[in-house]
Wavefront OBJ file of the C-alpha trace (Angstrom):
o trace
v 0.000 0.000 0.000
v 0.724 4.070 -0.849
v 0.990 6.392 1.897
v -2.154 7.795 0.466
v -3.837 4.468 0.275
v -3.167 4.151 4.079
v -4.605 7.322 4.654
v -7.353 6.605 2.710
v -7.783 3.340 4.561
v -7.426 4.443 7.758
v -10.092 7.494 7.387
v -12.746 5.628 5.773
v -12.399 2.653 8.817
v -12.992 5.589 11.289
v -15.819 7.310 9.365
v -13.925 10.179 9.208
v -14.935 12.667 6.222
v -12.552 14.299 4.106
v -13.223 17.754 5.478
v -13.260 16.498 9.016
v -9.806 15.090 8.445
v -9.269 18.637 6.966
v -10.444 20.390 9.684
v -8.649 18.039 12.323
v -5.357 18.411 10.282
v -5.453 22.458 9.475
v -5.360 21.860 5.888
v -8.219 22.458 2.834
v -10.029 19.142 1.686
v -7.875 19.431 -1.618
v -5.027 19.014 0.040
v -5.997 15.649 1.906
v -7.102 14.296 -1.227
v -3.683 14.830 -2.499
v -2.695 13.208 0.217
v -4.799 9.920 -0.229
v -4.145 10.262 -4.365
v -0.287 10.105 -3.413
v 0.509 13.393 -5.229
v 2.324 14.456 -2.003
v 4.677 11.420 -0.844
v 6.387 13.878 2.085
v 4.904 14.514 5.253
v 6.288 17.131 6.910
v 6.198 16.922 10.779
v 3.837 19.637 11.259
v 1.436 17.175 9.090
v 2.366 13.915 9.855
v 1.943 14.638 13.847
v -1.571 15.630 14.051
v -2.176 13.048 11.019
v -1.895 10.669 13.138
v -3.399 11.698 15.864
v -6.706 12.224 13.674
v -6.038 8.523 12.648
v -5.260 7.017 15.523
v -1.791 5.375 13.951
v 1.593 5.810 14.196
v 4.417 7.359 12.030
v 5.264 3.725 11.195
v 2.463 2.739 10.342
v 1.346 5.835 7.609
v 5.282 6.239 6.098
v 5.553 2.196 5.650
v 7.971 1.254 7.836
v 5.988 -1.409 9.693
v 3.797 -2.940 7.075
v 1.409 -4.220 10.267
v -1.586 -2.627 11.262
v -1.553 -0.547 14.205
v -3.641 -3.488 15.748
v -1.159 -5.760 14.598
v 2.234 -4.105 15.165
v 4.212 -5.415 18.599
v 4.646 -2.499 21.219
v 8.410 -1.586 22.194
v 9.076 -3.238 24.720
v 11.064 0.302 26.431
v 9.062 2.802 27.933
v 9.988 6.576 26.960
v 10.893 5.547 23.520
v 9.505 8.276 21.006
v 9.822 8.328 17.047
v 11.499 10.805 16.228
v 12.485 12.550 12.669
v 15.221 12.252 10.775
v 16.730 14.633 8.550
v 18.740 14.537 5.402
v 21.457 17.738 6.536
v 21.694 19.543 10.097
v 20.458 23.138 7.738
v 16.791 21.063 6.881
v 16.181 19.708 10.109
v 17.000 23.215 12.045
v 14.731 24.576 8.914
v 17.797 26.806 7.924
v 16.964 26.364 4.867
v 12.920 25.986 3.700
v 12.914 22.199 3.860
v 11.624 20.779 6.866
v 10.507 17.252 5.596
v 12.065 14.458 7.309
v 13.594 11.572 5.520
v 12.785 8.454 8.003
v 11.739 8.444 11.320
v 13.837 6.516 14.490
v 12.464 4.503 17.764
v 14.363 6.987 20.154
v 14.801 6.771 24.187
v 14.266 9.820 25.969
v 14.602 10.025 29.155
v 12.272 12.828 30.103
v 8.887 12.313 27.719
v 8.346 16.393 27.641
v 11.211 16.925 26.165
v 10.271 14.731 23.193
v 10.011 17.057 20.341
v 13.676 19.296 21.032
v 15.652 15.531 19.856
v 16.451 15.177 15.681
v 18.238 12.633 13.722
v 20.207 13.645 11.190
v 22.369 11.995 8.103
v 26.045 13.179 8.398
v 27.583 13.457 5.199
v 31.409 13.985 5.143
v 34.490 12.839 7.500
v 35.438 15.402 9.091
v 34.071 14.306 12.828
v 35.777 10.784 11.461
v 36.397 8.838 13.345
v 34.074 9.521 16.028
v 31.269 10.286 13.807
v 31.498 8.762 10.126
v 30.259 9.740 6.965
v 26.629 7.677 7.147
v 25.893 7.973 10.654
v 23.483 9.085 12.171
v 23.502 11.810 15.065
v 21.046 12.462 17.660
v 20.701 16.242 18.943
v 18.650 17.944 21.214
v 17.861 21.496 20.544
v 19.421 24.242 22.676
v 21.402 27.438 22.491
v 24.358 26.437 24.439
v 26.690 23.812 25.109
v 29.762 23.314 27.506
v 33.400 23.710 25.938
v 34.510 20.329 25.060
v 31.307 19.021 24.113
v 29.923 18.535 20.113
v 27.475 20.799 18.931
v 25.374 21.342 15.905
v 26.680 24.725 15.148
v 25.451 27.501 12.462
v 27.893 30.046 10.870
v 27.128 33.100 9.546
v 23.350 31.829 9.544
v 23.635 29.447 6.744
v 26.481 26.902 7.172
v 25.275 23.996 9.417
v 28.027 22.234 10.675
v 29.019 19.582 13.327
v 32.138 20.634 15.689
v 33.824 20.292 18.923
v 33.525 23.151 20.873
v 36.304 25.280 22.898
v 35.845 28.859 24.270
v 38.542 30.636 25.081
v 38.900 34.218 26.754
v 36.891 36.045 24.231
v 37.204 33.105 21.551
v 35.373 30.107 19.860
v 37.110 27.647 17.948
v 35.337 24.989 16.088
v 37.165 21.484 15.758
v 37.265 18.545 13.380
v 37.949 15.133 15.193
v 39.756 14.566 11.556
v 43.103 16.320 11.720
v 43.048 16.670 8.088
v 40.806 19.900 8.706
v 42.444 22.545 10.686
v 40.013 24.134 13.471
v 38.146 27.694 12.782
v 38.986 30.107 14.968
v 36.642 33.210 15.953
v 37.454 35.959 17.821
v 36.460 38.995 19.454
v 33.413 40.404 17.494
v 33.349 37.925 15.332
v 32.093 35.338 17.889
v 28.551 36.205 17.116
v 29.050 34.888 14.057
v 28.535 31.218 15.593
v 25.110 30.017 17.114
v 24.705 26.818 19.254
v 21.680 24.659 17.525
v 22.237 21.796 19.427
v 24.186 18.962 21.678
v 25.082 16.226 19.850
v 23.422 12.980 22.348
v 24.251 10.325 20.531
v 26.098 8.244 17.667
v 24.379 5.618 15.157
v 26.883 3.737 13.075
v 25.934 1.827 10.407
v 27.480 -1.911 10.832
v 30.190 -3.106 7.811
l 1 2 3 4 5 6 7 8 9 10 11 12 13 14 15 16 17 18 19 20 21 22 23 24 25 26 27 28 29 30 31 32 33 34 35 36 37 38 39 40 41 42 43 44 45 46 47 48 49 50 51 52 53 54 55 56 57 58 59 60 61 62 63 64 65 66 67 68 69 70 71 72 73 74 75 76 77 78 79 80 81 82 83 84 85 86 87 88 89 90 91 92 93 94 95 96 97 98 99 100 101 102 103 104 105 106 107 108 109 110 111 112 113 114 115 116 117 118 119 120 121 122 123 124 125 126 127 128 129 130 131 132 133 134 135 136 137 138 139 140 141 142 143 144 145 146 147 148 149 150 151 152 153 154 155 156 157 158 159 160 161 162 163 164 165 166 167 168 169 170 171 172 173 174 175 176 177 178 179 180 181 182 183 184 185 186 187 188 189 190 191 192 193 194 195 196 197 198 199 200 201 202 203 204 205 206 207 208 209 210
C-alpha cells in the first residue's frame, strides 16, 4: 500500500470525512485528497503529527515502515521511547533552509517524555568528525542554544552553514574542531564570535554496521 492508500484506509475505517480530516489536520479538503491520491509522498512533521493523531496510527504505520496494522504491530518493549524525525542535513532539520521534511523516522529513548520534540536525527555526510562520527551515521541532537566547551554541537555560521564541531571557548574566543586532523580548526574571535550560534548537543552516535 501508498501512503495515500493508508490514509485513505485508515479514514474511511474511522468514518472520518474528508473535510473532518481537513479540519482536524489544518489543511483544505484538496489538500488531503492529495494526500490519499499520493501526489504528495512527504509529510512534513507539522502534518504527519496531528495526522496521526486524527487517525489514531503511528508514524510507522502511515510512512511504511511497519507494514502491520496498528492493531497488529508489537509495542516496544522500552518505555519513553519516542519516534522521532530524521533529517537529510543539520540546515533542513533546524529549517535553515525551507525544507523541513524528514527523511525516516527513528524509535528513540528519551529520558524525560516532555522533552520529546527538542531531539532530531540527522544523516552526516562527510568525515570530518571521522572517526568519532562517520560519513553515514546518524547523530542524535537535542535542541538548545548552548553547550559546555569540550562538548559537540550542531553549530550555524554566519546563519547558513550547518556544521558539526567540537567546541572550545577561550577568553573572548570560539574555535570549532574537526575530530579529523586533516581539517584545521576555525577560529573566531572577538566580534566575530557572534558569528557562531549553538543549535544543538550532539546525544548520541548511530553507526551503520560493515
Amino acid at each position: 500500500m501508498t501512503i495515500g492508500e493508508r490514509i485513505k484506509k485508515l479514514r474511511e475505517e474511522k468514518n472520518i470525512t474528508v473535510d473532518k480530516l481537513a479540519e482536524l489536520i489544518g489543511k483544505n479538503r484538496a489538500t488531503i485528497y492529495r494526500y490519499e491520491s499520493s501526489e504528495i509522498e512527504k509529510l512534513p512533521t507539522s502534518v504527519l503529527e496531528p495526522l496521526c493523531k486524527a487517525l489514531g496510527t503511528t508514524p510507522a504505520y502511515i510512512m511504511g515502515w511497519d507494514d502491520k496494522t496498528p492493531e497488529q504491530a508489537t509495542p516496544l518493549p522500552q518505555t519513553n521511547v519516542f519516534m522521532r524525525p530524521v533529517y537529510d542535513s543539520i540546515s533542513a532539520g533546524f529549517g535553515v533552509i525551507a525544507q523541513d521534511v524528514p527523511v525516516d523516522y527513528m524509535p528513540t529513548y528519551i529520558t524525560c517524555p516532555s522533552e520529546q520534540d527538542k531531539y532530531i536525527w540527522i544523516n552526516v555526510h562527510g568525515d570530518s568528525m571521522s572517526p568519532l562520527i562517520d560519513d553515514g551515521s546518524k547523530i542524535l541532537i537535542k535542541k538548545q542554544t548552548s553547550v559546555d566547551s569540550g562538548q559537540i554541537a550542531a553549530v550555524l555560521v554566519d546563519d547558513e552553514e550547518a556544521v558539526v564541531k567540537k567546541i572550545l571557548y577561550n577568553d573572548n574566543t570560539v574555535e570549532l574542531h574537526s575530530v579529523n586532523p586533516y581539517y584545521p580548526p576555525r577560529v573566531f574571535k572577538n566580534n566575530d564570535v557572534t558569528r557562531v550560534q549553538i543549535l544543538g548537543l550532539v546525544k548520541e552516535v548511530s553507526k551503520a554496521l560493515q
